[in-house]
N, CA and C atoms of all chains as a GROMACS GRO file, in nm:
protein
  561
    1UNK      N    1  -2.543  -0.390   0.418
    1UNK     CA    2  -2.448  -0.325   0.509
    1UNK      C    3  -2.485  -0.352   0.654
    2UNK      N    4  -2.569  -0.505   0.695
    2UNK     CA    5  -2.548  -0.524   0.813
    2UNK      C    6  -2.408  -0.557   0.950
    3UNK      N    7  -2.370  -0.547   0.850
    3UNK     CA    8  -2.179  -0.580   0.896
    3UNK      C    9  -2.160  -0.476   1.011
    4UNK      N   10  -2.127  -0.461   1.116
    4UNK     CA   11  -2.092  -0.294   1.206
    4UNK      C   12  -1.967  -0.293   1.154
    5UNK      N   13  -1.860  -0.389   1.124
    5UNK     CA   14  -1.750  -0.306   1.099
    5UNK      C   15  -1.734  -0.279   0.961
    6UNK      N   16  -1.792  -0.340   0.870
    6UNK     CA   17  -1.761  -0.264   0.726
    6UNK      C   18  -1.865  -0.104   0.759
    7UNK      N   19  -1.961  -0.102   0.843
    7UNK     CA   20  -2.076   0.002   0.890
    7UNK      C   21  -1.969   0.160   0.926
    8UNK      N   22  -1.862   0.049   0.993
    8UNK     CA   23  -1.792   0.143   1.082
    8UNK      C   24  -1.693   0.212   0.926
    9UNK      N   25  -1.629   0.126   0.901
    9UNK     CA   26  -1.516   0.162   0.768
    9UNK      C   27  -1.589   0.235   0.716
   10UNK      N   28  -1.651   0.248   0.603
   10UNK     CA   29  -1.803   0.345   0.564
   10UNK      C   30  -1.810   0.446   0.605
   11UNK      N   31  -1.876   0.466   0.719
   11UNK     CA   32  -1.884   0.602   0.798
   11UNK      C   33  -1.694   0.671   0.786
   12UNK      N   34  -1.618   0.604   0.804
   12UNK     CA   35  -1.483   0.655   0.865
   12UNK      C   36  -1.406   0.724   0.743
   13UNK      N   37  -1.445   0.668   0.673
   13UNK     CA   38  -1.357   0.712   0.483
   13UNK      C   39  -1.473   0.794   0.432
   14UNK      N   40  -1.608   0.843   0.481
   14UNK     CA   41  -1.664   0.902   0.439
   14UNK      C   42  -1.661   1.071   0.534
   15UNK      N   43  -1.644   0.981   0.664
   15UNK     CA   44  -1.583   1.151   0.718
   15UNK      C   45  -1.467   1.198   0.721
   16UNK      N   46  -1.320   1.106   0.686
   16UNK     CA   47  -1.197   1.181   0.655
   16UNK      C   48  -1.203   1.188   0.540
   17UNK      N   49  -1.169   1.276   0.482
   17UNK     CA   50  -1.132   1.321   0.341
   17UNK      C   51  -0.983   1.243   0.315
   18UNK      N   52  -0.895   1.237   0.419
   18UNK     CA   53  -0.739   1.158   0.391
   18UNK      C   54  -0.772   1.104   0.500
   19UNK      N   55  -0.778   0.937   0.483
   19UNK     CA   56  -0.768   0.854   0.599
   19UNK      C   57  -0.698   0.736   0.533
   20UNK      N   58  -0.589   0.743   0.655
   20UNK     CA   59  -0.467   0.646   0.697
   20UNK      C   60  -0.508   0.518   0.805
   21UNK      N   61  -0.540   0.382   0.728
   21UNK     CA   62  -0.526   0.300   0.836
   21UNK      C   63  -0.400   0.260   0.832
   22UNK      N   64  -0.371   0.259   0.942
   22UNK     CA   65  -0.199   0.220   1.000
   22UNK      C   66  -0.171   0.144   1.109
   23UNK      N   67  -0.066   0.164   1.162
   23UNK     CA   68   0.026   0.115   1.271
   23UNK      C   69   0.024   0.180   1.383
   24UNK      N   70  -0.060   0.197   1.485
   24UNK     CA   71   0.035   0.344   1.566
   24UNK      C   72  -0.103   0.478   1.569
   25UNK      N   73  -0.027   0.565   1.633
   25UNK     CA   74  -0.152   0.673   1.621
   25UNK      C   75  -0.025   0.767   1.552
   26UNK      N   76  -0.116   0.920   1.546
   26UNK     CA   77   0.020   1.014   1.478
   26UNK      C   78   0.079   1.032   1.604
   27UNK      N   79   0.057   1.060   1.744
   27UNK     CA   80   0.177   1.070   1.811
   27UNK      C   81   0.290   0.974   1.814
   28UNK      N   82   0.227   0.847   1.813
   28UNK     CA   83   0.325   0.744   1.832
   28UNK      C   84   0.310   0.637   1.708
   29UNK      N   85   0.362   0.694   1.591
   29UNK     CA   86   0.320   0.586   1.458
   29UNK      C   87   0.428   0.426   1.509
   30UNK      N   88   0.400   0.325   1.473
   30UNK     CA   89   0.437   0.213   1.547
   30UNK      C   90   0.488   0.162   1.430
   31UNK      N   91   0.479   0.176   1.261
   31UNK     CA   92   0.579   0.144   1.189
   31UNK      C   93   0.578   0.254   1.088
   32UNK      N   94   0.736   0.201   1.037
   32UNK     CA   95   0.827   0.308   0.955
   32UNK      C   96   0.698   0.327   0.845
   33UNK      N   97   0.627   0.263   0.781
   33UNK     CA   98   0.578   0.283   0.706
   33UNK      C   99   0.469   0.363   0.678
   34UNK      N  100   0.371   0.334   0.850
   34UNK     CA  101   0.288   0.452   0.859
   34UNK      C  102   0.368   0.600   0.913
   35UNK      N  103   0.499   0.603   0.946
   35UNK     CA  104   0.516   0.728   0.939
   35UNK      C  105   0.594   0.760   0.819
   36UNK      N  106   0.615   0.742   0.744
   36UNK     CA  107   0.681   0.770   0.597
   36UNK      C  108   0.559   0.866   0.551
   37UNK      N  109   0.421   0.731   0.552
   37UNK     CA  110   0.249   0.793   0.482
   37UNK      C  111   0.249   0.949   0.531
   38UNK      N  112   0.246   0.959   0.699
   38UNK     CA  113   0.245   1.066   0.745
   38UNK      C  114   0.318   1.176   0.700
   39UNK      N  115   0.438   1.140   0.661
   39UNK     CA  116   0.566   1.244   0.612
   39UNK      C  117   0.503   1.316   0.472
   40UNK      N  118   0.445   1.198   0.416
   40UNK     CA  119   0.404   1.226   0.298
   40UNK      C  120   0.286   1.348   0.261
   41UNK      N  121   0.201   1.336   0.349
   41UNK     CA  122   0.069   1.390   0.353
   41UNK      C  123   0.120   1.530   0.434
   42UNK      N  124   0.175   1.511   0.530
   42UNK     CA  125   0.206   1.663   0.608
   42UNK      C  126   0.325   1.767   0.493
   43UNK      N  127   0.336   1.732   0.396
   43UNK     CA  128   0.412   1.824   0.281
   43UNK      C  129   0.286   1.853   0.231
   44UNK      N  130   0.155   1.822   0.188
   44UNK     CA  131   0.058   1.878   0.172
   44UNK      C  132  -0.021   1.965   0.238
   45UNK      N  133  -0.018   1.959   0.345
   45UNK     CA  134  -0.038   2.099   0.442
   45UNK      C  135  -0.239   2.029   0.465
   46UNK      N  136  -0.325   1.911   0.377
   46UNK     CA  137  -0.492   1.931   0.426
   46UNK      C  138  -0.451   1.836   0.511
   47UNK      N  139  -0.543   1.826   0.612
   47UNK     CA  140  -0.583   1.741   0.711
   47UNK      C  141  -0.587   1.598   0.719
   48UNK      N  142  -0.523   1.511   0.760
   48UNK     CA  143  -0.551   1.382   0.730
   48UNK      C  144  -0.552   1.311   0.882
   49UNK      N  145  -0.675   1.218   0.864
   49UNK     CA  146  -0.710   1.104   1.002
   49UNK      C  147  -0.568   0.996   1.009
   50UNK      N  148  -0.546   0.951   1.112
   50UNK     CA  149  -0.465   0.781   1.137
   50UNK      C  150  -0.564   0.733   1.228
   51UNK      N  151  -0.618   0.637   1.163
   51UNK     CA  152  -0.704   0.523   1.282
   51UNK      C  153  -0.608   0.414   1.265
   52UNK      N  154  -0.559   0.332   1.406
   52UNK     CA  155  -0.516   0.273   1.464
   52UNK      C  156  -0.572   0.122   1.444
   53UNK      N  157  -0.478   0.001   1.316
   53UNK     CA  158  -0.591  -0.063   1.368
   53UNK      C  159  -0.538  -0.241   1.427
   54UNK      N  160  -0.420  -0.159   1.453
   54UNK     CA  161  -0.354  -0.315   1.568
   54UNK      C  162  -0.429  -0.337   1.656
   55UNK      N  163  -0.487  -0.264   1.724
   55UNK     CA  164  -0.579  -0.322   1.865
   55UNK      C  165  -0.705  -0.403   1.789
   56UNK      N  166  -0.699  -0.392   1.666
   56UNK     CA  167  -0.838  -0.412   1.623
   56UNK      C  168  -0.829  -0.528   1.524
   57UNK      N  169  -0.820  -0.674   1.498
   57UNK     CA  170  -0.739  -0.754   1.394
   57UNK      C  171  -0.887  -0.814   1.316
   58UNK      N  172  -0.980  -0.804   1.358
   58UNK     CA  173  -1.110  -0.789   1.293
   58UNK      C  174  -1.153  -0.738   1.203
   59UNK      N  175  -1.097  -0.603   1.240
   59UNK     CA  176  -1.135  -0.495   1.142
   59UNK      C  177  -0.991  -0.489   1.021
   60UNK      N  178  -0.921  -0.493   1.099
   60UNK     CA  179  -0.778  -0.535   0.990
   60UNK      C  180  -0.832  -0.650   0.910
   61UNK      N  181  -0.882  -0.705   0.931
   61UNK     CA  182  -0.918  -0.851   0.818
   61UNK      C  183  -0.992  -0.825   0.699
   62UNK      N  184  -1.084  -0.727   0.800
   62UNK     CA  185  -1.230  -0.651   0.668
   62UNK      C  186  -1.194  -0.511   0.595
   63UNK      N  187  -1.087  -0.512   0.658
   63UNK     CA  188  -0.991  -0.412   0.554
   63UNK      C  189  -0.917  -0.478   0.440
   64UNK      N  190  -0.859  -0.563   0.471
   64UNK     CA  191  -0.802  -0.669   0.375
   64UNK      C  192  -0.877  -0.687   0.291
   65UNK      N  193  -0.998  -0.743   0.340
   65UNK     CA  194  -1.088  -0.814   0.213
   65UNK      C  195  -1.153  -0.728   0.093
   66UNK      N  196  -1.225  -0.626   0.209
   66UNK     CA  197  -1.214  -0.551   0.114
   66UNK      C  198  -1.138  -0.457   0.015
   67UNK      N  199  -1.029  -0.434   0.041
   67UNK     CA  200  -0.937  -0.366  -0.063
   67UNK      C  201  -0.889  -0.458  -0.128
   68UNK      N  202  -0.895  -0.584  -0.100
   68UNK     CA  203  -0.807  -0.734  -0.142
   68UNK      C  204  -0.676  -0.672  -0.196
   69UNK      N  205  -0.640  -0.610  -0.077
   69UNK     CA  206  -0.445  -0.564   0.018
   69UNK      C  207  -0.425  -0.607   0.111
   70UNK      N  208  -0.331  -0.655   0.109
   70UNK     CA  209  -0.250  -0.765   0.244
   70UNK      C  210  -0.217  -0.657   0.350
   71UNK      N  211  -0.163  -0.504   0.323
   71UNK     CA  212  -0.044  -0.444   0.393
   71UNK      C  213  -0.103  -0.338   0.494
   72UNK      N  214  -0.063  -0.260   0.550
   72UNK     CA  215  -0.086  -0.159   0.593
   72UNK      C  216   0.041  -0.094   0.586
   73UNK      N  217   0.054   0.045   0.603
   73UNK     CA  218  -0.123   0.146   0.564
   73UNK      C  219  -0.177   0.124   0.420
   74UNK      N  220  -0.312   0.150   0.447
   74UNK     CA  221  -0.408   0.167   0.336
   74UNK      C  222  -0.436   0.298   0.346
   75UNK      N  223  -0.450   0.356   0.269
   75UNK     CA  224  -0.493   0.502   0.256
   75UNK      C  225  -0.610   0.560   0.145
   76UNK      N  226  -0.677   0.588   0.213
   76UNK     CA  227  -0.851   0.606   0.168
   76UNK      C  228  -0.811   0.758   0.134
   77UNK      N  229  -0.892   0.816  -0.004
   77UNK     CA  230  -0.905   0.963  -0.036
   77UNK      C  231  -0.988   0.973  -0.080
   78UNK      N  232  -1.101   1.087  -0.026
   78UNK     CA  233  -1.245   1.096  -0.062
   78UNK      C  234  -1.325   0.955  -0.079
   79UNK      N  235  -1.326   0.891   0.022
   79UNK     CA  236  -1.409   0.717   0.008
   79UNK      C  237  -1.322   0.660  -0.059
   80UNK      N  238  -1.243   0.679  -0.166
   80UNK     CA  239  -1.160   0.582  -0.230
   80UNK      C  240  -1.011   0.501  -0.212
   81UNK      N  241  -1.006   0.396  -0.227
   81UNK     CA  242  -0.872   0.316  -0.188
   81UNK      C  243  -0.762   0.427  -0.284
   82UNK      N  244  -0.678   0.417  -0.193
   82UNK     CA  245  -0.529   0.426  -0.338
   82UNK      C  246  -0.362   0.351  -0.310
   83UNK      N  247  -0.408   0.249  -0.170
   83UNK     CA  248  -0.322   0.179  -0.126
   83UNK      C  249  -0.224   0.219  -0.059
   84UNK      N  250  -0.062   0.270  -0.103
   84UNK     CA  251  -0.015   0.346  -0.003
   84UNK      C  252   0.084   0.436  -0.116
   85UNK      N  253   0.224   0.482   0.003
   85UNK     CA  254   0.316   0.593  -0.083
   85UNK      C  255   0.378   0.451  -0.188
   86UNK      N  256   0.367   0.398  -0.211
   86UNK     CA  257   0.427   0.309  -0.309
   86UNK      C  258   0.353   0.342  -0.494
   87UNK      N  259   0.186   0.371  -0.436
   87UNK     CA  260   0.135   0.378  -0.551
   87UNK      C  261   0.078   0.540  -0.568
   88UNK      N  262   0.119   0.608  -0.452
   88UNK     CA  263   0.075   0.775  -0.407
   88UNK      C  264   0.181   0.896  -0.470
   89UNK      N  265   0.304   0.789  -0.438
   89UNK     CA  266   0.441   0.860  -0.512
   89UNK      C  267   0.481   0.862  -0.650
   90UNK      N  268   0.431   0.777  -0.735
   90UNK     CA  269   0.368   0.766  -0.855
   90UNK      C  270   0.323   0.888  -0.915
   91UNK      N  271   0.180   0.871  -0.844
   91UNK     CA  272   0.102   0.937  -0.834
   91UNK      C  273   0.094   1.067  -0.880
   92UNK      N  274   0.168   1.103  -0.790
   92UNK     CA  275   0.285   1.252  -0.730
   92UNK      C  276   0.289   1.264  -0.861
   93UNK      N  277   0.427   1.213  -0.908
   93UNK     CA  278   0.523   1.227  -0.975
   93UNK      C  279   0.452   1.248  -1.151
   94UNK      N  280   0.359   1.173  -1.133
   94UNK     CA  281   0.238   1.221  -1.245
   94UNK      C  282   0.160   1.336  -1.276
   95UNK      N  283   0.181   1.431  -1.133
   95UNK     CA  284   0.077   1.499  -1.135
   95UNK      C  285  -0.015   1.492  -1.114
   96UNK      N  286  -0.057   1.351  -1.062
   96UNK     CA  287  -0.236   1.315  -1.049
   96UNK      C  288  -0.285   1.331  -0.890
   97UNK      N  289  -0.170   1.324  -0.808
   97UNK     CA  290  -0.199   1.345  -0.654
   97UNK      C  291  -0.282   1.489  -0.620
   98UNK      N  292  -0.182   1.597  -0.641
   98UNK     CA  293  -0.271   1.721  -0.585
   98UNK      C  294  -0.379   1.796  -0.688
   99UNK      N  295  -0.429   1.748  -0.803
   99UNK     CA  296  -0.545   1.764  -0.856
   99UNK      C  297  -0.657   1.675  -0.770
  100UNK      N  298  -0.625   1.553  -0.736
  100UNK     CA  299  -0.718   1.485  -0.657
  100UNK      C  300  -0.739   1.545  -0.510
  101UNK      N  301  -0.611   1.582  -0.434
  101UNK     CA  302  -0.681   1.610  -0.330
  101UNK      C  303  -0.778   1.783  -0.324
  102UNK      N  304  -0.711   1.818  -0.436
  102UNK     CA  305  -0.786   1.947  -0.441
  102UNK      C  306  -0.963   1.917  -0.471
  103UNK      N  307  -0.963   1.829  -0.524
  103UNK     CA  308  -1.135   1.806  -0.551
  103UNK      C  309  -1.192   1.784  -0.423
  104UNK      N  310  -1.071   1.704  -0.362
  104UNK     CA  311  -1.126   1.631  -0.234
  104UNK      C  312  -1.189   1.725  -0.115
  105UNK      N  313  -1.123   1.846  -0.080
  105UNK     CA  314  -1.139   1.937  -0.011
  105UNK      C  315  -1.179   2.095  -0.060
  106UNK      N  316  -1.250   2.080  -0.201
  106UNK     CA  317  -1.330   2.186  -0.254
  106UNK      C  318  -1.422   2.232  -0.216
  107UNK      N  319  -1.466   2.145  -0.120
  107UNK     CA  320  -1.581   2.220  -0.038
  107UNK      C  321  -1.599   2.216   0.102
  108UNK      N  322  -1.466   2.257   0.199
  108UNK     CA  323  -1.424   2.247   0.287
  108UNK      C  324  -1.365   2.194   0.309
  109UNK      N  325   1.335  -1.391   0.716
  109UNK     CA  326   1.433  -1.385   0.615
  109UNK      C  327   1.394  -1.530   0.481
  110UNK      N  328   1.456  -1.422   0.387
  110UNK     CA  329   1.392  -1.494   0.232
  110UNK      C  330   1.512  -1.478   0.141
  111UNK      N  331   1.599  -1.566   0.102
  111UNK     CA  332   1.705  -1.525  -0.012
  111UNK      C  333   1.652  -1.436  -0.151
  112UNK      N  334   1.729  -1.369  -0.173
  112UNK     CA  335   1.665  -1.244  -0.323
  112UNK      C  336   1.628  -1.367  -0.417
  113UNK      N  337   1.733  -1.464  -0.400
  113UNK     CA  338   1.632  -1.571  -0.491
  113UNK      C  339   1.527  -1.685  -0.518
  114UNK      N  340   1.471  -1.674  -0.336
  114UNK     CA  341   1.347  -1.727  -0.381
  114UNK      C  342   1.270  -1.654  -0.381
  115UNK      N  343   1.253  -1.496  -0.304
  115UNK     CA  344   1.152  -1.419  -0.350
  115UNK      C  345   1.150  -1.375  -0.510
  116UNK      N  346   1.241  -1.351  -0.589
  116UNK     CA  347   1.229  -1.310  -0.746
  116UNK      C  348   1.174  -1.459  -0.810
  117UNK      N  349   1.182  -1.620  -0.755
  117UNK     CA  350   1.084  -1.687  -0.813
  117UNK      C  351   0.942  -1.728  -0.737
  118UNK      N  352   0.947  -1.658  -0.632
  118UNK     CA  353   0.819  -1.594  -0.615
  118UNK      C  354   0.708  -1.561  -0.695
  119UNK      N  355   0.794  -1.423  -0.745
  119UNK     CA  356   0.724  -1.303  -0.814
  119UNK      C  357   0.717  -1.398  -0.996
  120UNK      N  358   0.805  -1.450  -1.040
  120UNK     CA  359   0.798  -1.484  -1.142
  120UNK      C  360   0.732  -1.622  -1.198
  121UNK      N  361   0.688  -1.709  -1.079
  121UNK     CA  362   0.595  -1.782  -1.061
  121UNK      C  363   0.473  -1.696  -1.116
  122UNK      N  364   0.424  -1.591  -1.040
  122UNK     CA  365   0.306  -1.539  -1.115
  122UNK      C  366   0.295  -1.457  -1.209
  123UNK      N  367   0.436  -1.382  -1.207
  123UNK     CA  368   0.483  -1.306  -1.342
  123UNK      C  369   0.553  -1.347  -1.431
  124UNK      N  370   0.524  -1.467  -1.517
  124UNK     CA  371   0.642  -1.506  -1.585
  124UNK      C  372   0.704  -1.459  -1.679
  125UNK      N  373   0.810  -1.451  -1.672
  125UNK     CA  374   0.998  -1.369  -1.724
  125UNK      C  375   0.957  -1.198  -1.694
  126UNK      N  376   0.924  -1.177  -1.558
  126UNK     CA  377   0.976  -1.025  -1.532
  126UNK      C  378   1.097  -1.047  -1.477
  127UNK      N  379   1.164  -0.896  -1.471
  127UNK     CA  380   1.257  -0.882  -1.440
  127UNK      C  381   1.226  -0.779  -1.300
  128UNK      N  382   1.347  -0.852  -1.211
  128UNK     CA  383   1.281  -0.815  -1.049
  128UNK      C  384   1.419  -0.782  -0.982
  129UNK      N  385   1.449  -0.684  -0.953
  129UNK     CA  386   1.542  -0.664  -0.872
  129UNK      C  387   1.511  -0.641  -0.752
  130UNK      N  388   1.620  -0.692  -0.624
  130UNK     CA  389   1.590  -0.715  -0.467
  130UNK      C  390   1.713  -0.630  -0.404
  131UNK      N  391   1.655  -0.505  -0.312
  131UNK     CA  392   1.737  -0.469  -0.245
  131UNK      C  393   1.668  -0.491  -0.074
  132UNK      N  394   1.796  -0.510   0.007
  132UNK     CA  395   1.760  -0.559   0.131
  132UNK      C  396   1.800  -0.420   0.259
  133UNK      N  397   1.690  -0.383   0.253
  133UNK     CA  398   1.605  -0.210   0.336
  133UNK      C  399   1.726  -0.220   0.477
  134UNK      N  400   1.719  -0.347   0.564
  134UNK     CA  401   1.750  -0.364   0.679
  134UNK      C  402   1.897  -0.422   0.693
  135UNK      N  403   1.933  -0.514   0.607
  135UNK     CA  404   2.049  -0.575   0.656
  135UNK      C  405   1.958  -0.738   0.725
  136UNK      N  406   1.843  -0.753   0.712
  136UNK     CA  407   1.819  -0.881   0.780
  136UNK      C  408   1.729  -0.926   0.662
  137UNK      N  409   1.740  -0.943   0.542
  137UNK     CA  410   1.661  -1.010   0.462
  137UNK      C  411   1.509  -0.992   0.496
  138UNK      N  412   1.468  -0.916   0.574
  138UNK     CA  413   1.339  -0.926   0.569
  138UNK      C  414   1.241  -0.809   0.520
  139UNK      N  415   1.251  -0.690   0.512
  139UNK     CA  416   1.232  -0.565   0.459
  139UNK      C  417   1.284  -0.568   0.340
  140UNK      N  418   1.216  -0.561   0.275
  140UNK     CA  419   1.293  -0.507   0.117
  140UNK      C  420   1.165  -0.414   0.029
  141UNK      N  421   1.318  -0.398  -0.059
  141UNK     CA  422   1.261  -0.309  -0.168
  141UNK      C  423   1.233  -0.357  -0.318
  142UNK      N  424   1.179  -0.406  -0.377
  142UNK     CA  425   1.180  -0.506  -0.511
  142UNK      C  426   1.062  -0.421  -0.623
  143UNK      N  427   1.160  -0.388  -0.722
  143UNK     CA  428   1.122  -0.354  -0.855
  143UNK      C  429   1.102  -0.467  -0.928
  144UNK      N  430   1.030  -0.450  -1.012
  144UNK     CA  431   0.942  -0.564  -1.105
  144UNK      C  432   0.918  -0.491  -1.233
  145UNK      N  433   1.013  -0.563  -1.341
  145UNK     CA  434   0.933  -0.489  -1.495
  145UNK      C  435   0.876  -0.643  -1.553
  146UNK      N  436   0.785  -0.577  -1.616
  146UNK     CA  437   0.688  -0.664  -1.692
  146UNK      C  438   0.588  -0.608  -1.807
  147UNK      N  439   0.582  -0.662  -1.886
  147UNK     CA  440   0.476  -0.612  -1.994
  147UNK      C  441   0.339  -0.654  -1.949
  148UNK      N  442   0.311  -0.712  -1.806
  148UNK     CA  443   0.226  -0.825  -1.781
  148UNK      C  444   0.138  -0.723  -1.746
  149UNK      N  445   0.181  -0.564  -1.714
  149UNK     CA  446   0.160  -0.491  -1.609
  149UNK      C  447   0.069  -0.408  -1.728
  150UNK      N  448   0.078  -0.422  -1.838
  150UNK     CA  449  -0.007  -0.313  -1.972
  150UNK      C  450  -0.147  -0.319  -1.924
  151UNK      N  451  -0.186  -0.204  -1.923
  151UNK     CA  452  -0.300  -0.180  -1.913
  151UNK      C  453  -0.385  -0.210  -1.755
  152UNK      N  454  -0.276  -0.251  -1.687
  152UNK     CA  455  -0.296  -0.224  -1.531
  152UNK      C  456  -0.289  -0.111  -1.432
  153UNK      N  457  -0.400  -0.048  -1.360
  153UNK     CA  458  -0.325   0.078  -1.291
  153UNK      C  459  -0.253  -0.015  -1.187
  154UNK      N  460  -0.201   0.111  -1.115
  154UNK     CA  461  -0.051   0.052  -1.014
  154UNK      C  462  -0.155  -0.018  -0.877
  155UNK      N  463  -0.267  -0.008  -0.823
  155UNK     CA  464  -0.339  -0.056  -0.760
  155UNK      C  465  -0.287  -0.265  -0.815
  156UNK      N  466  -0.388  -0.279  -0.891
  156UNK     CA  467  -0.395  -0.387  -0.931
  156UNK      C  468  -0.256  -0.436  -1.022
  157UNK      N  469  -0.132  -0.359  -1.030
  157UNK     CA  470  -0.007  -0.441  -1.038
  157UNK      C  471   0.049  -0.449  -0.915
  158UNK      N  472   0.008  -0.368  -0.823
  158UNK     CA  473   0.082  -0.440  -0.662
  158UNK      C  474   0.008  -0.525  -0.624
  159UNK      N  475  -0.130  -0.557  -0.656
  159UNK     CA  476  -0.198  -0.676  -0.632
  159UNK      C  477  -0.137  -0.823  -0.650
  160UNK      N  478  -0.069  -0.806  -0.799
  160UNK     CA  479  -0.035  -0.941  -0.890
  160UNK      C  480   0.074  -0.973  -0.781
  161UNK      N  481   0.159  -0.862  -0.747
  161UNK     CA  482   0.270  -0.861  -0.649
  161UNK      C  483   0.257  -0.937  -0.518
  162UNK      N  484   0.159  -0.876  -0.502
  162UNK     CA  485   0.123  -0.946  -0.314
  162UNK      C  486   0.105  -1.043  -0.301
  163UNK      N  487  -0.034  -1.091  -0.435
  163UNK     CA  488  -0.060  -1.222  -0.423
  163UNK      C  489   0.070  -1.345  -0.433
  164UNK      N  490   0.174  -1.255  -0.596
  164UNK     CA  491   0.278  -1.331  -0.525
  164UNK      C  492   0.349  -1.419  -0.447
  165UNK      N  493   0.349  -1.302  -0.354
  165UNK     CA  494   0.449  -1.327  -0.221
  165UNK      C  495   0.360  -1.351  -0.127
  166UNK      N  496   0.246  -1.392  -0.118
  166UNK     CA  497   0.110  -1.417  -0.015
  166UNK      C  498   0.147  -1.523   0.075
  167UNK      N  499   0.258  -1.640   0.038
  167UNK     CA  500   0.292  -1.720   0.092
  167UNK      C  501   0.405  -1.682   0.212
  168UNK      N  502   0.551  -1.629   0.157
  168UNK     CA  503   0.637  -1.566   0.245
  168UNK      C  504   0.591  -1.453   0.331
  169UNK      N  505   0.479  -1.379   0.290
  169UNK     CA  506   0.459  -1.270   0.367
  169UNK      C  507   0.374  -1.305   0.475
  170UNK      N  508   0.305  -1.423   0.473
  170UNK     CA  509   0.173  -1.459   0.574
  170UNK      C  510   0.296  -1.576   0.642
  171UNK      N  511   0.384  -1.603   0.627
  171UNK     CA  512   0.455  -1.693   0.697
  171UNK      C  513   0.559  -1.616   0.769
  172UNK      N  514   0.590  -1.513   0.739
  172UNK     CA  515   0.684  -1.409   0.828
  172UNK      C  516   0.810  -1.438   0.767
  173UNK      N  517   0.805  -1.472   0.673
  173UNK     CA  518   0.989  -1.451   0.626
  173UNK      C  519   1.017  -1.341   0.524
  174UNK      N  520   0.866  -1.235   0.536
  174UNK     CA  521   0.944  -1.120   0.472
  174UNK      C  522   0.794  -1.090   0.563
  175UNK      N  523   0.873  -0.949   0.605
  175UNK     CA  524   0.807  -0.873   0.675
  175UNK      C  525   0.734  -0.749   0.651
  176UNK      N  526   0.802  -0.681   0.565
  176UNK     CA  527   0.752  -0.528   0.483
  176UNK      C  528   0.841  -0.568   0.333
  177UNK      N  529   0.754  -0.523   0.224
  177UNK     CA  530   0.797  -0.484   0.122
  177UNK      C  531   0.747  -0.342   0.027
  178UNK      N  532   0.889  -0.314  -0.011
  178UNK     CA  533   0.838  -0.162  -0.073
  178UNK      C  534   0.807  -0.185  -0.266
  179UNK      N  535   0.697  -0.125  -0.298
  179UNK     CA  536   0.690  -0.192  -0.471
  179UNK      C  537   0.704  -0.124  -0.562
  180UNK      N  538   0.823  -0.126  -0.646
  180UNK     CA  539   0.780  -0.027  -0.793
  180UNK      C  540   0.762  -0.128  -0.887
  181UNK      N  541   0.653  -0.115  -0.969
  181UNK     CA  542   0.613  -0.222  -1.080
  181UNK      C  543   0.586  -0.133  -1.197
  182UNK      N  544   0.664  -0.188  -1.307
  182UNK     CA  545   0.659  -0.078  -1.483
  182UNK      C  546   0.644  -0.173  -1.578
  183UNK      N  547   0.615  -0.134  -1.657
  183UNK     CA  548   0.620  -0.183  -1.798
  183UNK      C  549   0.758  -0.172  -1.862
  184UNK      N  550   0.798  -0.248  -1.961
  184UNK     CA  551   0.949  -0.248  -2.006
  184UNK      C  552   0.963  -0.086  -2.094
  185UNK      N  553   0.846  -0.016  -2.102
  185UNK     CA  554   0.908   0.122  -2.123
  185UNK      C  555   0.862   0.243  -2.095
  186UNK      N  556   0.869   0.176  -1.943
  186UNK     CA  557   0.903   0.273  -1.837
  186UNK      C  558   0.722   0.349  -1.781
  187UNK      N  559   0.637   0.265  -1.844
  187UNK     CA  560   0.481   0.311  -1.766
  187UNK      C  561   0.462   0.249  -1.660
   0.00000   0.00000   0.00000
């Protein structure tokens, strides 16, 4: 883990419990898609990060590679990938979404 | 912009004989929405069947003639 930016990713999905890499910040999401994610997560009422990572195409790359996902947003829950509302709404619809985030935030 | 029919032999280049329907999000061929059934998809979670997807379209999408795509991918009964 000499890498700083996989160093950085690491640290970042280990301190949001819901983290959104996207388009945009939440005031100003910059595509439809990271604010759809947003729409999605604020019907859940826990807390979720947007790190921004157009200014950053570096770190967008080592996001790529590592999730080996082309798209944004990626959306990290408890350290783990789950890609975006394409595979979240599913999810949902399974029942498997808010059992997970409930683990996620069981202890604060 | 990508006609619905070279992106569905796109997808069926790496999925061969799914069935792929193309709806167009914007009005400019470039946003879309594309369902994909396949049996190819058994025993895949939905992570790694939007994978098979992307890689796909890895060509049109890194060349800019499709810009966003939205994915539902099933099995022919309905997983």
């Amino acid at each position: 883990m000499s890498d700083p930016i996989m160093q950085e990713i690491q640290d970042e999905i280990k301190k949001h419990k819901i983290l959104i890499y996207g388009k945009g910040t939440k005031a100003m999401p910059m595509c439809g898609f990271t604010r759809e994610t947003m729409q999605f997560f604020d019907r859940y009422g826990y807390p979720y990060e947007i790190i921004d990572v157009l200014p950053n195409p570096a770190k967008r790359e080592a996001l790529t590679k590592m999730t080996n996902w082309p798209t944004l947003p990626k959306v990290f829950i408890d350290g783990r990938f789950y890609g975006d509302t394409d595979v979240l709404e599913p999810m949902e619809k399974k029942g498997e979404l808010e059992p997970l985030l409930k683990e996620a935030f069981k202890n604060g | 912009m990508i006609t619905a029919e070279s992106l569905t032999d796109y997808i069926r280049r790496a999925i061969p004989g799914a069935k792929v329907s193309v709806t167009d999000r914007t009005g400019a061929m470039d946003h879309f929405s594309i369902r994909v059934v396949s049996d190819l998809f058994k025993g895949k979670n939905l992570l790694d069947r939007h994978r098979l997807i992307y890689n796909a379209l890895d060509e049109p999408m890194k060349d800019g003639r499709i810009h966003a795509v939205e994915i539902k991918a099933e099995t022919t009964d309905g997983s």
